[in-house]
C-alpha positions in Angstrom: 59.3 -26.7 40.2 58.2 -23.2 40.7 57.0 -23.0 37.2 54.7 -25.5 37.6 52.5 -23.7 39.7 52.6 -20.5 38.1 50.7 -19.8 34.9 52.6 -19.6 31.7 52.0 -15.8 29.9 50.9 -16.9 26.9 48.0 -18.4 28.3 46.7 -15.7 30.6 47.0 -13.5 27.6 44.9 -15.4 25.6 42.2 -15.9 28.1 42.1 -12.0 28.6 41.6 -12.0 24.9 38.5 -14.0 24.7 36.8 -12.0 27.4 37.4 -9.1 25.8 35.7 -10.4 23.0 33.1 -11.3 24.4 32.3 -8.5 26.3 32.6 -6.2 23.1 30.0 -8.8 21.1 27.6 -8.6 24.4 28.1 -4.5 24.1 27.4 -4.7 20.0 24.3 -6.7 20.5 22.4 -4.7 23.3 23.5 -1.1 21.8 22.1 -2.8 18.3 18.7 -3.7 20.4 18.4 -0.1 21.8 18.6 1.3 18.6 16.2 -0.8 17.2 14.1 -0.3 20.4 14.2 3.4 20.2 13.1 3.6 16.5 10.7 1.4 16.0 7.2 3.2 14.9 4.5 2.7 17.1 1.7 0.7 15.6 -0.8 2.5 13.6 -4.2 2.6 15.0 -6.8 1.7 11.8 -9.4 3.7 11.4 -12.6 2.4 10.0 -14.1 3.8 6.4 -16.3 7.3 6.9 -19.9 6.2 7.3 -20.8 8.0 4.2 -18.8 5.2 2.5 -22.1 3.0 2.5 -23.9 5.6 0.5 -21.3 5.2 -2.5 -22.6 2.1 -4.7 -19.9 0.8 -7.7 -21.4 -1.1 -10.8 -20.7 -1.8 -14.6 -17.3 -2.5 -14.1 -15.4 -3.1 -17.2 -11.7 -3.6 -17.6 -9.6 -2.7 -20.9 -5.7 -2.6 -21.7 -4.1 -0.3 -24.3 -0.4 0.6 -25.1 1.0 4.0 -23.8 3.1 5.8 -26.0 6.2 4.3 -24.8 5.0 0.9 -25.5 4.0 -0.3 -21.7 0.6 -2.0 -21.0 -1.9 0.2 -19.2 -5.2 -1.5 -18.0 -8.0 1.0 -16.9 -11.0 -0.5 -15.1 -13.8 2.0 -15.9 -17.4 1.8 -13.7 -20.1 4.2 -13.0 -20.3 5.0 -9.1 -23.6 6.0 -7.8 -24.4 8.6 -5.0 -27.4 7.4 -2.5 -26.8 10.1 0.1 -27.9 13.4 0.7 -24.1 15.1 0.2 -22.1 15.8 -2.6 -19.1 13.6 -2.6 -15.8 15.5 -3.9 -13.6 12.7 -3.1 -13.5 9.3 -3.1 -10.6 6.8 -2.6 -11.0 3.2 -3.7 -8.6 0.2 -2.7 -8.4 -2.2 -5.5 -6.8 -5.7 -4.5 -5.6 -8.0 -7.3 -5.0 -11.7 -6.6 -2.6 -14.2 -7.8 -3.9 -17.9 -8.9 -4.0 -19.0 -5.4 -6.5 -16.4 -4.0 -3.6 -14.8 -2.1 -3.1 -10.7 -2.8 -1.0 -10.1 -5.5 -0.9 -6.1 -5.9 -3.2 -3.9 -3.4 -3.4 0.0 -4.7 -5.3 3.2 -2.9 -6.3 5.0 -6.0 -8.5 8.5 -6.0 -11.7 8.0 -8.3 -11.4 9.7 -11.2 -14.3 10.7 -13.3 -14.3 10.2 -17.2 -15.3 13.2 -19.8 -16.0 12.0 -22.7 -16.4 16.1 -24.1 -13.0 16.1 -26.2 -11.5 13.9 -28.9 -10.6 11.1 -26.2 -11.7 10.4 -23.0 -10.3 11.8 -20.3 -10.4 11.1 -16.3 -10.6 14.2 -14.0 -10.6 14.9 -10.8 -13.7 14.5 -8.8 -13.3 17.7 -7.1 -13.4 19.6 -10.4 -16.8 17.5 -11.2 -18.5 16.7 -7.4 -21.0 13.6 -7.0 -24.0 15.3 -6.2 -26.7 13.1 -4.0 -28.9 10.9 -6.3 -26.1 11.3 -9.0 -24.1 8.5 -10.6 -20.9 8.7 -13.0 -18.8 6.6 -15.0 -14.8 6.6 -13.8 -11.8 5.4 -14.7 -9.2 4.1 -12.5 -5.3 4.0 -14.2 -2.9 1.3 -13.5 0.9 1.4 -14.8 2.5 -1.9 -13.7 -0.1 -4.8 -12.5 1.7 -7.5 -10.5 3.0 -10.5 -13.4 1.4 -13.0 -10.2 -2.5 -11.5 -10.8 -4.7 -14.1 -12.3 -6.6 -11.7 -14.8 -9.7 -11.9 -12.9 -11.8 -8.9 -11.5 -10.1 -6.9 -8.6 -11.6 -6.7 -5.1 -12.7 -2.8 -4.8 -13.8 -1.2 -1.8 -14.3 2.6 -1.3 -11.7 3.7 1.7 -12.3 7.2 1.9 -14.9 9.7 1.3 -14.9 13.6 1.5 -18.2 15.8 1.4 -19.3 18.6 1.6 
């Protein structure tokens, strides 16, 4: 009868087990959260536009498509963007959002405004620092697009200037 009363080994061994396990799944999950606690980024503070953003007007936008010499679709969107303020601008960032056929964002791009010489055989886009938007000036650019999203429902992009340097 003594062997009732005292535990068999096999089942003290297995109970040992489980705790173990349990304690190491407890240890993987809090040194897992520390980790991701430690390197999380802090959030970003936004910083509104440079007030000299409202001084930039865009207009005449017209969009085209060609083939690049590898055979890939390009799609420009050229427009003529007008300085109403007293500085010359020698950069300018735009943020062109296309949407998808349920008004939802389906590609958003910051893209430098580029402005278009038409001195040469073709046109090309340069760099507005090499051709500065002086005040009461306006001039036609071209902005370059590789890949647009398959989702974008062919109608005009949203643009709005985002950055502005002047001197």
């Amino acid at each position: 009868m003594g062997g009732l009363i005292q535990p068999s080994p096999a089942i003290a061994e297995r109970d040992t087990s489980q705790r173990t396990i349990i304690i190491a799944i407890v240890v993987v999950v809090a040194v897992v959260g520390a980790i991701a606690l430690f390197l999380r980024e802090p959030p970003r503070a936004v910083a509104p536009p440079p007030a000299y953003v409202a001084r930039l007007q865009i207009s005449d936008l017209k969009m085209s498509q060609a083939q690049n010499f590898v055979g890939a679709n390009v799609t420009y969107i050229d427009g003529t963007i007008a300085n109403t303020g007293d500085k010359t601008v020698t950069r300018a960032v735009v943020r062109v959002t296309f949407k998808d056929p349920y008004n939802q964002i389906a590609q958003r791009e910051d893209l430098p405004v580029r402005l278009l010489q038409t001195g040469g055989p073709y046109p090309e886009a340069i760099d507005l620092a090499a051709s500065p938007l002086a005040p009461g000036q306006s001039k036609t650019f071209r902005l370059t697009f590789e890949h647009i999203s398959e989702q974008w429902n062919q109608a005009y992009p949203e643009m709005q200037i985002t950055d502005v340097v002047t001197k």
